[in-house]
N, C-alpha and C positions, 0 to 999 in steps of 0.2 A: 313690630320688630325693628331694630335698631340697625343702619347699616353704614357704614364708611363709606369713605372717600379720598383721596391725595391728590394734592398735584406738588410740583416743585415746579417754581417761575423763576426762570433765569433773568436776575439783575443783578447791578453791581452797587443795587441801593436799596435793598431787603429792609432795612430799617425802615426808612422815610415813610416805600409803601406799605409796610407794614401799620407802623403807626395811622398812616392816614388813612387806611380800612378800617382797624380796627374803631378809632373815633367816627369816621361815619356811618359805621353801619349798627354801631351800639347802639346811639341816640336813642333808639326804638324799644330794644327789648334788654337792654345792657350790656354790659363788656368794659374791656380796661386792658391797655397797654402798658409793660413796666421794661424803662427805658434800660433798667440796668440787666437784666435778662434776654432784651432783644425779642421777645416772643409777648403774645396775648390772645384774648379769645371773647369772643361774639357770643352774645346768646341770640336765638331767634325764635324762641319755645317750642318749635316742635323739631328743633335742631340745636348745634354748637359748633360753631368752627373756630378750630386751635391756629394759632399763626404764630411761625417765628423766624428769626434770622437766621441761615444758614452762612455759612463761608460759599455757594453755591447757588443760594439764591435765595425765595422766598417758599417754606414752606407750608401749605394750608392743608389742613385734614379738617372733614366736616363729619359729623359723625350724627344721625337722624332717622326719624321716621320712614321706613320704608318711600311710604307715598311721595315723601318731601325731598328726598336727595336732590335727585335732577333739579329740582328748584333753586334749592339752596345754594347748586354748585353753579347755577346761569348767576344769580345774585352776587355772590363772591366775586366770583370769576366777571361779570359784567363793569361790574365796580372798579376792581382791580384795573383793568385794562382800560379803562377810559380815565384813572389817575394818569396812569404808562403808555397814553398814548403816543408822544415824544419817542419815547424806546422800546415802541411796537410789543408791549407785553404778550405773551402768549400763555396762557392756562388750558392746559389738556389735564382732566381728573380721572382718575384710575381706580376703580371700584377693588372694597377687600377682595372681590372674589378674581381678582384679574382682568376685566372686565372692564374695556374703555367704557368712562365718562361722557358729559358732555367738555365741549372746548369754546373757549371762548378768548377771541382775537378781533383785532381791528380789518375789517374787509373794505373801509375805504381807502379809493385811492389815492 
């Protein structure tokens, strides 16, 4: 069974990490960023996560394999935060059914 995910990460440079997610985490299973749209998307075969720029921030929805959510969303969300360490990223994922995610943030001092 297939199930969602969301977060919105507040930056004031959605583009940059955007793009740089999306080129590192492709390498593996595929994906592609298109500059002029601002948004792209991952594959990771037993998932997909969509990324784009917002005026708000950076938007990620992962959409997957029951089993594989949680994974997918430490993956992203790991990623993401350790480009944004600098500007302290923070990714909290919100399941479709309403249902906090896992969150993934920088906890060193």
């Amino acid at each position: 069974m297939t199930v969602h995910s969301t977060a919105l990460v507040a930056t004031d440079r959605p583009g940059r990490y955007g793009k740089q997610l999306v080129s590192h985490l492709s390498r593996r299973g595929g994906g592609q960023w298109s500059e002029a749209d601002g948004s792209g998307w991952i594959d990771f075969g037993s998932g997909r996560a969509e990324v784009s720029s917002t005026d708000e921030g950076l938007a990620l929805s992962i959409a997957a394999d029951d089993p594989d959510l949680s994974r997918l969303e430490d993956v992203v969300g790991r990623h993401l935060v350790r480009f944004g360490a600098r500007n302290e990223l923070r990714v909290a994922w919100t399941r479709e059914n309403g249902e906090p995610g896992t969150v993934q943030q920088n906890d060193d001092p």
